[in-house]
C-alpha positions in Angstrom: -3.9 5.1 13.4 -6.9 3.3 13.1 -6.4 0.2 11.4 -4.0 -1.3 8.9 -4.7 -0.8 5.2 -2.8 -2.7 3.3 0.6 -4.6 2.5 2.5 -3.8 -0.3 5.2 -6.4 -1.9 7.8 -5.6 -4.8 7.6 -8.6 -7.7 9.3 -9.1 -10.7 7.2 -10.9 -12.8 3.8 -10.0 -12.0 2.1 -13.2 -13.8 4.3 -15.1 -12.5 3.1 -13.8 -8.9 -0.2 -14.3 -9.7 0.2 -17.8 -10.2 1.5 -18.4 -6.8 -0.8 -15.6 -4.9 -3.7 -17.1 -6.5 -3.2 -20.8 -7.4 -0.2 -21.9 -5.1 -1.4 -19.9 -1.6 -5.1 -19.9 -2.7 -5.9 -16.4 -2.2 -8.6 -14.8 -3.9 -8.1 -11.7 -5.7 -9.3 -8.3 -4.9 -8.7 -6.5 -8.0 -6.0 -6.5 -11.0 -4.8 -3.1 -12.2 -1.8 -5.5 -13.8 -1.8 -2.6 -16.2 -0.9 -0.1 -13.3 1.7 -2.4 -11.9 -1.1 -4.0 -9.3 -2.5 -7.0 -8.3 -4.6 -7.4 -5.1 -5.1 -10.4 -3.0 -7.7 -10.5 0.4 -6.8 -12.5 3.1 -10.2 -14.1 4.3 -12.9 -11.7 5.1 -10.6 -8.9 6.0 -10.6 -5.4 3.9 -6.9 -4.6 4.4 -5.1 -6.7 1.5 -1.8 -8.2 -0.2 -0.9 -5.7 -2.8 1.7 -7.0 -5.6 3.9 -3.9 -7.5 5.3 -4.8 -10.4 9.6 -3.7 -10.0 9.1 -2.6 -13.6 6.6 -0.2 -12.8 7.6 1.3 -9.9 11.1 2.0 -8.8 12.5 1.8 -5.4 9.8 -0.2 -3.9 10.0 -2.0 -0.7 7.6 -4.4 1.4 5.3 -1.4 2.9 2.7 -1.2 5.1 0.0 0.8 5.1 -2.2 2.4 8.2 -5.5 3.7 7.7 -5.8 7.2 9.4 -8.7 10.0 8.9 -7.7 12.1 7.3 -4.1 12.1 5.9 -3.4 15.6 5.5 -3.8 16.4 9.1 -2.2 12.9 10.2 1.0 14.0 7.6 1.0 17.7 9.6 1.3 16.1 12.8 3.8 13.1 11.8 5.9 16.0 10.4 5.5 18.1 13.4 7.4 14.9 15.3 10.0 14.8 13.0 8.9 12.1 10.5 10.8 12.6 7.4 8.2 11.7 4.5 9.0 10.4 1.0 7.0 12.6 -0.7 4.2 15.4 -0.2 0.7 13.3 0.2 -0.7 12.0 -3.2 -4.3 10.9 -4.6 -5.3 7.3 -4.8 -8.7 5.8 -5.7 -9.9 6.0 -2.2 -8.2 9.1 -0.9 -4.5 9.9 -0.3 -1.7 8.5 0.9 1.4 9.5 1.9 4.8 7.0 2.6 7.6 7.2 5.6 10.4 5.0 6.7 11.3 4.0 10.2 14.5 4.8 11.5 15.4 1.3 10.6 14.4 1.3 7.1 11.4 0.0 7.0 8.6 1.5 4.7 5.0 2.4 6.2 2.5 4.6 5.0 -0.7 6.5 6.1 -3.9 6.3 3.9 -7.2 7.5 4.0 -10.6 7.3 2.6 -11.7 10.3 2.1 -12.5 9.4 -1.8 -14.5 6.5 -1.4 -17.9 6.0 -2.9 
């Protein structure tokens, strides 16, 4: 793992989240997919951000985090290899893949690279 990435957190209303993420806490925002079911939000000067997913969008979301790896493939051969059960096979993203796991506790992480980025 080389860094974190990014934290994901599950919203309801999206403009309503917006309102608070941007005006109420002051953040300023990385990018809006709203139309995806995504709103980003920076945290100073730092590159790993506060991703929003819209409930409506995308089912069975959970408050993840992210950890920036490589390269994911590899990284998702050797996590299997340990016995890491994975959600799904990796998948594209803007920047790379991803891939998502849970804890034996039940909380949601993922691995992500940037293998795509320009």
């Amino acid at each position: 793992m080389k860094n974190y990435d990014n934290f994901f957190l599950p919203v309801e209303n999206m403009e309503e989240a917006k309102q608070y993420y941007g005006n109420v806490l002051g953040l300023k925002m990385k990018f809006d997919f709203s139309d995806k079911g995504m709103v980003a939000y920076n945290i100073g000067d730092e590159e790993p951000a506060v991703i929003l997913k819209d409930k409506n969008k995308f089912k069975n979301l959970k408050p993840t985090i992210w950890f920036e790896v490589a390269d994911v493939m590899a990284e998702y051969e050797k996590m299997k290899e340990k016995g890491i059960v994975f959600l799904s096979e990796p998948f594209k993203i803007n920047t790379g893949y991803a891939a998502e796991f849970e804890d034996p506790f039940g909380n949601r992480l993922g691995i992500t690279d940037y293998s795509e980025r320009t």
